[in-house]
MILOBA-397478 format. One record per residue (C-alpha): z, y, x; residue number from 1. Coordinates in Angstrom, 1 decimal. Layout:
N
site z = Z, y = Y, x = X, nr = NUM
...
This chain:
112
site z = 0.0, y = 0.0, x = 0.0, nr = 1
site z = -0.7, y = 3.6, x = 1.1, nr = 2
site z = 2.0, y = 6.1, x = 1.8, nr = 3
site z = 0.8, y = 9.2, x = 0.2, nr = 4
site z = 2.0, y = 12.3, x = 1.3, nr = 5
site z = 1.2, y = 15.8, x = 0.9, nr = 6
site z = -0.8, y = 17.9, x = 2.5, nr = 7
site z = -0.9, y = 20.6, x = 4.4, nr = 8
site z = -2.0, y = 23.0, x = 1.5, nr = 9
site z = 0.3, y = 21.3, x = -1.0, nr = 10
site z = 3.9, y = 21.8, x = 1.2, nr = 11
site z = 3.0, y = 25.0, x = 1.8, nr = 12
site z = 2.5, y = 25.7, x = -1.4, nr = 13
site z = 6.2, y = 24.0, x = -2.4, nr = 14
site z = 7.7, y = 26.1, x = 0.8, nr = 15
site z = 6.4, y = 29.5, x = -1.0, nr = 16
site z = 8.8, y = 29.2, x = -4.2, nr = 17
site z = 11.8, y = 28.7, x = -1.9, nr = 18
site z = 10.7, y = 31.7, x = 0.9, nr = 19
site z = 9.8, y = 33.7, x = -2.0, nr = 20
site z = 13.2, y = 33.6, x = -3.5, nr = 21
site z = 15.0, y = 33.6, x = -0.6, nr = 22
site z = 13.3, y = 36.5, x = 1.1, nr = 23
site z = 13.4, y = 38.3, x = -2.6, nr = 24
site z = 17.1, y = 38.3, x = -2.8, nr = 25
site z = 17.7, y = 38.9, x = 0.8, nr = 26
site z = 15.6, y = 41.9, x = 1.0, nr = 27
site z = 17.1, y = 42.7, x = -2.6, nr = 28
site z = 20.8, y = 43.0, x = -1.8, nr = 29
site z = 19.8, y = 44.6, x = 1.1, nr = 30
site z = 18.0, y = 47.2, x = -1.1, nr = 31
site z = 21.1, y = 47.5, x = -3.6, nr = 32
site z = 23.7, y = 48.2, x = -0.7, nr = 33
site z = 21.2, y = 50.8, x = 0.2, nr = 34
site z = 20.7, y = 52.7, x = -2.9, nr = 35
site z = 24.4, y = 51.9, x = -3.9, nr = 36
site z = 22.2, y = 50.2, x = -7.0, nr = 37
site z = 22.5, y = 46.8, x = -6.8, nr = 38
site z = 20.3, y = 46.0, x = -9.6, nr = 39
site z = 17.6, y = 47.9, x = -8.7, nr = 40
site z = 18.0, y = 46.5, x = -5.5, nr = 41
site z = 17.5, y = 42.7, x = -6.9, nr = 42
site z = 15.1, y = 43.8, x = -9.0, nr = 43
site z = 13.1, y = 45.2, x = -6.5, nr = 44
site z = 13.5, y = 42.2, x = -3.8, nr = 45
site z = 12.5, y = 39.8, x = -6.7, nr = 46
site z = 9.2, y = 41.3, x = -7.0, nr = 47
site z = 9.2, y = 41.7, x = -3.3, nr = 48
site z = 10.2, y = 37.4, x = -3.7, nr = 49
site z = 7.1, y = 37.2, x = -5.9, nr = 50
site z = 4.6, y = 38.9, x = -4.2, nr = 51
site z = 5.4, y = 36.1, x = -1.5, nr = 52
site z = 5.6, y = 33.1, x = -3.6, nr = 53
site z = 1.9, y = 34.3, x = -4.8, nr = 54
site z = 0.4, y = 35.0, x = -0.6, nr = 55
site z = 2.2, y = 31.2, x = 0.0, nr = 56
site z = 0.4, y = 29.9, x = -3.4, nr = 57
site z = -2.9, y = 31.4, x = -2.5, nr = 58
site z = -3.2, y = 30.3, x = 1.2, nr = 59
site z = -1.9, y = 26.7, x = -0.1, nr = 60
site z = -4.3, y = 26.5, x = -2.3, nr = 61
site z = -7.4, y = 27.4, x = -0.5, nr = 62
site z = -6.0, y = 24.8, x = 2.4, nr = 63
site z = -6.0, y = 22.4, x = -0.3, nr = 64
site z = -9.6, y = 22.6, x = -0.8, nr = 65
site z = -10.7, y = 22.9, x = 2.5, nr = 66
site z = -8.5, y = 19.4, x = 3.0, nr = 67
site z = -10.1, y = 18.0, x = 0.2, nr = 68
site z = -14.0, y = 19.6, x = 1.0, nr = 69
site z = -13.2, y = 18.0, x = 4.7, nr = 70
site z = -12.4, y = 14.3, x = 3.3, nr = 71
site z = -15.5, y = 14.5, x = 0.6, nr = 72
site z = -17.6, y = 15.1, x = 4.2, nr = 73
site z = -16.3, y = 12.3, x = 6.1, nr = 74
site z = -15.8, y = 9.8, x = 3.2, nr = 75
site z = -19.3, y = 10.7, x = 1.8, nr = 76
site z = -21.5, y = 12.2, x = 5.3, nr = 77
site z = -23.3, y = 15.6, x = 4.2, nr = 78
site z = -25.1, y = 14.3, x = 0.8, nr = 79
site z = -21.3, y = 13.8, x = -0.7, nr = 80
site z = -22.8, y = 16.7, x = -3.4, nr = 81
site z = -20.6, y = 19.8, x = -4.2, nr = 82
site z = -16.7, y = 19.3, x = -4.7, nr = 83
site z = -14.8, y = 20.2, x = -7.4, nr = 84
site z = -13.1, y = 23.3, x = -7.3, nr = 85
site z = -10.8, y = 23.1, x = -9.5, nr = 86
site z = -6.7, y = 23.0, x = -8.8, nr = 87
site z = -5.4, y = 19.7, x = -8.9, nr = 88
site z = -2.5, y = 21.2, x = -10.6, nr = 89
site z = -4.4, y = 22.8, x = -13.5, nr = 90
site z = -5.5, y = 20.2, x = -15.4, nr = 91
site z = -4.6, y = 21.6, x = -18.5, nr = 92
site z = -6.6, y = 25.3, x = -18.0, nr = 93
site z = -9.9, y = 25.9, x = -19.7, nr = 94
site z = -12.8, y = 26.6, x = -18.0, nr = 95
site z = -15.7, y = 29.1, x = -19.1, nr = 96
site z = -18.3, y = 27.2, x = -20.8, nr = 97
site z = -15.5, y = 24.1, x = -21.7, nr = 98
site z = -16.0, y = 22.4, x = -25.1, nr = 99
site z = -12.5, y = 22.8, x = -26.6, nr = 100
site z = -10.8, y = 19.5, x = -27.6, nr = 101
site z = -9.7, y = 20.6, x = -31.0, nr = 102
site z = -12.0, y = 22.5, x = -33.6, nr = 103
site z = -10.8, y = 26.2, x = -34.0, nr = 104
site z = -8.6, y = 26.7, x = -37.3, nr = 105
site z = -11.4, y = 29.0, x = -38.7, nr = 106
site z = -14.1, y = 26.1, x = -38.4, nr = 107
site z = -14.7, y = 23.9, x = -41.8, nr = 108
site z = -14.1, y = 20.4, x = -40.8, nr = 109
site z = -15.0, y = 17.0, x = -42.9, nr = 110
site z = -14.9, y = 18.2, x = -46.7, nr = 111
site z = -12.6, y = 20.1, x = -48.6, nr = 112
């Protein structure tokens, strides 16, 4: 059996949530003892938090797909055909041009 584990792009992703946090409230207590405002302060470092979490996301994700571009190449040599972009994690997003699953409550369905 094969030991799966994550990839580069995938732990760095998981690493941004707990940077994010941990930078945001550092940098936001550090901002309230400055202003002598301590929830504007963790306000503040929790958008300051997010703004990480979101570079960490962003750079995970685009490893990700270079990880998975680079094993469609060697599994498949260069005629592998174009990879799927999409985010392994959003399975559940539409995409444009998607048929939906489930007619639209305004649509008339079988009789009535």
């Amino acid at each position: 059996m094969e030991e799966q584990r994550p990839g580069s792009g995938e732990t760095m992703r998981r690493v941004g949530l707990g940077a994010g946090l941990a930078i945001g409230m550092g940098v936001g207590v550090a901002l309230g003892a400055g202003l002598n405002n301590m929830g504007t302060g963790i306000a503040l470092g929790l958008v300051i938090g997010a703004a990480v979490m979101v570079a960490f996301t962003a750079a995970g994700t685009r490893m990700q797909r270079e990880e998975q571009r680079r094993r469609a190449e060697a599994e498949g040599g260069t005629d592998a055909g174009p990879v799927d972009d999409r985010d392994a994690d959003a399975s559940g997003r539409d995409l444009p041009g998607d048929q939906p699953d489930q007619p639209s409550s305004g649509s008339s369905g079988a009789g009535a």
